[in-house]
Phi, psi and omega in degrees: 000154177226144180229151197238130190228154215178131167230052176285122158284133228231132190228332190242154131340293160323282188311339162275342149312284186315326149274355190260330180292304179303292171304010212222294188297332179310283205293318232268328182288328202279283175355284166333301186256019118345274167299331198274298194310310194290271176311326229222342179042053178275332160317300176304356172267107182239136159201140177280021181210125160308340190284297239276299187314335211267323184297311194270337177298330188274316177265020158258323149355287197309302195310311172295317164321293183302321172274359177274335186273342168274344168083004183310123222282318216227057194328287183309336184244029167259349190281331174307287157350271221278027173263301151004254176288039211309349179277341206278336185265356174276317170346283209293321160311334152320287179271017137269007143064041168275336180216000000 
């Protein structure tokens, strides 16, 4: 549980809806680039082409998306798995019918 202190005077209900949606949208952005930074090592990727940065920005998208729609508990070490096992990630790419 968490807690958030703020010292905006809340005179409606709607505003107090309306901060609780910004903090709630904060972390949910905060997460996001988390799983990216962590599981996906986005940080650790340097290119002088823009094409290229905008191109690996897009399949680590597919990626997280697709294992987030599979529920997968444990990002990094399925991202281990398919570096590991690279048939393993044409598998599952296949059958998300992505290739």
């Amino acid at each position: 549980m968490s807690y958030f202190v703020s010292n905006a005077v809340i005179e409606h209900q709607a505003q107090a809806t309306e901060l609780f949606e910004a903090v709630r949208q904060h972390w949910r952005i905060e997460t996001m680039h988390h799983q990216r930074d962590v599981s996906l090592r986005e940080d650790e990727f340097r290119s002088s082409q823009p094409s290229v940065s905008r191109l690996m920005s897009s399949l680590r998208s597919l990626v997280l998306n697709l294992l987030k729609n599979e529920m997968v508990k444990n990002m990094a070490a399925k991202m281990d798995e398919f570096a590991d096992q690279f048939h393993t990630l044409l598998q599952f790419m296949i059958l998300k019918k992505v290739l």
